[in-house]
C-alpha positions in Angstrom: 22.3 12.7 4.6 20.1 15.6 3.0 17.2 14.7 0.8 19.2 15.2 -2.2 21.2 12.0 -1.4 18.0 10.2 -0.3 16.8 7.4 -2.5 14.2 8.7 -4.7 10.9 7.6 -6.3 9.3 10.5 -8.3 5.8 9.2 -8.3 5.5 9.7 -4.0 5.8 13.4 -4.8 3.2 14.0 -7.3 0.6 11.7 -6.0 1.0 12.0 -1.3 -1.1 15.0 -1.7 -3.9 13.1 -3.4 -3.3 10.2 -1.3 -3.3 12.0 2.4 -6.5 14.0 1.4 -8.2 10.5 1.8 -5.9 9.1 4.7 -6.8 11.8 7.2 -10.3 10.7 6.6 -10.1 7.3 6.7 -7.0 7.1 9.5 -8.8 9.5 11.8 -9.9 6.6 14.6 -7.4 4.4 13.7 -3.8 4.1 16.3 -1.5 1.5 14.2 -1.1 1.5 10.5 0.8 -1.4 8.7 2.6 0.3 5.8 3.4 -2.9 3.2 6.0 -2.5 0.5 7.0 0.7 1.9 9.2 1.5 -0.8 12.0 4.3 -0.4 9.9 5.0 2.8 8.4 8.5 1.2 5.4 8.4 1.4 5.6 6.8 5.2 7.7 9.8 6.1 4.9 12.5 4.7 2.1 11.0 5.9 3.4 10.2 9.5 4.1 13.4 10.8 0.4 14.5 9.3 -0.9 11.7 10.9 0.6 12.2 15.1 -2.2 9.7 16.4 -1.1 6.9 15.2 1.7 4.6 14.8 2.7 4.5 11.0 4.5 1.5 10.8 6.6 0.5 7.8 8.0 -2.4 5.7 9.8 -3.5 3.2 11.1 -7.2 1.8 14.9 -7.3 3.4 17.3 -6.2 0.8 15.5 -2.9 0.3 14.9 -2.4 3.8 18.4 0.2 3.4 16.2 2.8 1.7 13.4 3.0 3.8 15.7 2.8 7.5 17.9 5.9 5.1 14.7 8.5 4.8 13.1 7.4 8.5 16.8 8.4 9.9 15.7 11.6 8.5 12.8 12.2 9.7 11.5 13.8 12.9 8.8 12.3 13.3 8.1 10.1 16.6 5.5 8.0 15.5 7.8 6.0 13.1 9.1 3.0 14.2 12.4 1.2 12.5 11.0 -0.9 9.2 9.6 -4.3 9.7 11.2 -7.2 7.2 8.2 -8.7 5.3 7.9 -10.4 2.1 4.1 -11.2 1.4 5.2 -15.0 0.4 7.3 -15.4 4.0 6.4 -14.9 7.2 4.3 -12.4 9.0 5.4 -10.3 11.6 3.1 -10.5 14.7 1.4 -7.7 15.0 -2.3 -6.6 15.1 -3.0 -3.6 13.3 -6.4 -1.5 12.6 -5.6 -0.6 9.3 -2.7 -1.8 6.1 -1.6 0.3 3.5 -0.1 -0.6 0.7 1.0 1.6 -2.4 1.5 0.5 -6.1 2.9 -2.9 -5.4 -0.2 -5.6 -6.3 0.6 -4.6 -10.2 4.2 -5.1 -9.5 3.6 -8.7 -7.0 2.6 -11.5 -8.7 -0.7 -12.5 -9.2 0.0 -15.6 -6.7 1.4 -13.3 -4.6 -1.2 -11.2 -4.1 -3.8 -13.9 -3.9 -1.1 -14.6 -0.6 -1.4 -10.8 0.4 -5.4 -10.6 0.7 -4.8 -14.7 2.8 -2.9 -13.4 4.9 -4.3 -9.9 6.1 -6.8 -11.3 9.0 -3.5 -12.4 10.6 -2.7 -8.7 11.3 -5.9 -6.7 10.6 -7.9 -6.2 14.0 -11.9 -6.9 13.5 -13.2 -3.8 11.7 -9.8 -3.2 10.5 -9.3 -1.4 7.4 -7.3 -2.6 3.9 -6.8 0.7 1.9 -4.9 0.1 -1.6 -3.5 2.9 -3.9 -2.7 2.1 -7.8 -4.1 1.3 -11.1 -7.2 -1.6 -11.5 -9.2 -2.5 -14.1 -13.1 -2.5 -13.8 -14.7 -5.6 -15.7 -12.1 -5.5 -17.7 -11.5 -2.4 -18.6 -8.7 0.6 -18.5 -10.4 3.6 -16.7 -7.2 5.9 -18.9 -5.6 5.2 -21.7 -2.5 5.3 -20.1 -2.8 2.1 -18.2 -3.2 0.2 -20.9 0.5 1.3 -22.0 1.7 0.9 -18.3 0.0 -2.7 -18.4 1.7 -3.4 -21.1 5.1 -2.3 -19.5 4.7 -4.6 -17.1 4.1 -7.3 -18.5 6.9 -7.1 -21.0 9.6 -6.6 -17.8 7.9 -9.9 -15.9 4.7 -11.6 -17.7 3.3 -12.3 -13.7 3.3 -8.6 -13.4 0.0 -6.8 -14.5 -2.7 -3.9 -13.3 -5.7 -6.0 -11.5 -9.1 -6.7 -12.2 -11.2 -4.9 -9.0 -13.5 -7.4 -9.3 -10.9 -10.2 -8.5 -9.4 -8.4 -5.8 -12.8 -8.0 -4.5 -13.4 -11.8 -5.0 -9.8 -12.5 -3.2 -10.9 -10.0 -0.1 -14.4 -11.5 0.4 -13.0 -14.8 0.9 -11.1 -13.5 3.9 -14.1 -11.8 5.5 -13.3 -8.5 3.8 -16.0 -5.9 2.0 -15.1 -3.5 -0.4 -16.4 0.0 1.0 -14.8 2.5 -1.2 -13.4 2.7 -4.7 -12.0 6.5 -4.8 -10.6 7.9 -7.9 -7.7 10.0 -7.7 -5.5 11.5 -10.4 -3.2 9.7 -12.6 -5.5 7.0 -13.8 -5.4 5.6 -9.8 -7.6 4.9 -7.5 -7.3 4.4 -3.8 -9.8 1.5 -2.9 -11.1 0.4 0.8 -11.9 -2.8 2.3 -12.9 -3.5 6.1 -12.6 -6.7 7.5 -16.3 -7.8 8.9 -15.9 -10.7 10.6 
């Protein structure tokens, strides 16, 4: 299958670069990377091969698992291992990991499922372990472009549970698993990629 055929989400391609300017920073000690809501599996199959130290592994609820196992078959790298089945609500695989990753998906979860996200990361986090999110939040309120406010909009007109996050509720939501926010980086696109280790 060439890439052509691949599935394909746009956005991977115009913000990895971005994204993997701060991972080989932040990724540099680390040796096992939980990917969550992989996606099409883009972005796990760019950073991965740039990455060879560690383990990058992927997942992806079950019926979309298709389109991340389609673009790993297609890769050549060696440190990707077959996609994990994991829906946030449902069970967690058993696995300890020094660091998740998640991209553009705690806008698209429900808010009680992300409130079931941040519960459920000391399960696989290792101590010291870090969180590192990529997407749109608000900051006390506030839009930091004016094109979230649009895109929040969006969302919430295709599924009213769907909506860009307040960082200061996702900061509540980590500290009350043991997790500090260490970074809030702003990349292009009205994103930002924010960090949170786990300290206890």
């Amino acid at each position: 299958m060439t890439d052509k055929q691949l599935p394909d989400a746009p956005s991977t391609g115009r913000n990895r670069e971005p994204i993997f300017e701060q991972l080989q920073r932040l990724l540099k000690r680390s040796r096992r990377v939980l990917e969550i809501g992989s996606g099409t599996g883009q972005h796990a199959v760019y950073f991965a091969p740039r990455l060879p130290h560690l383990v990058w592994q992927t997942s992806e609820r079950a019926q979309n698992l298709h389109e991340v196992q389609a673009w790993l078959a297609n890769s050549p790298a060696d440190n990707l291992p077959p996609p994990l089945p994991l829906d946030v609500t449902g069970e967690w695989p058993e696995l300890r990991v020094d660091a998740v990753f998640t991209a553009n998906t705690l806008h698209i979860m429900p808010a009680s499922a992300v409130e079931t996200f941040f519960a459920r990361l000391p399960q696989v986090l290792q101590p010291g372990g870090q969180l590192v999110v990529y997407g749109p939040v608000k900051i006390a309120g506030e839009y930091i472009g004016p094109g979230n406010a649009g895109f929040d909009e969006q969302l919430q007109e295709q599924d009213p549970l769907r909506g860009i996050r307040d960082l200061e509720w996702l900061d509540r939501l980590a500290e009350a698993q043991g997790l500090s926010r260490t970074e809030n980086n702003f990349l292009p696109a009205n994103n930002q990629l924010l960090v949170w280790r786990l300290i206890r």
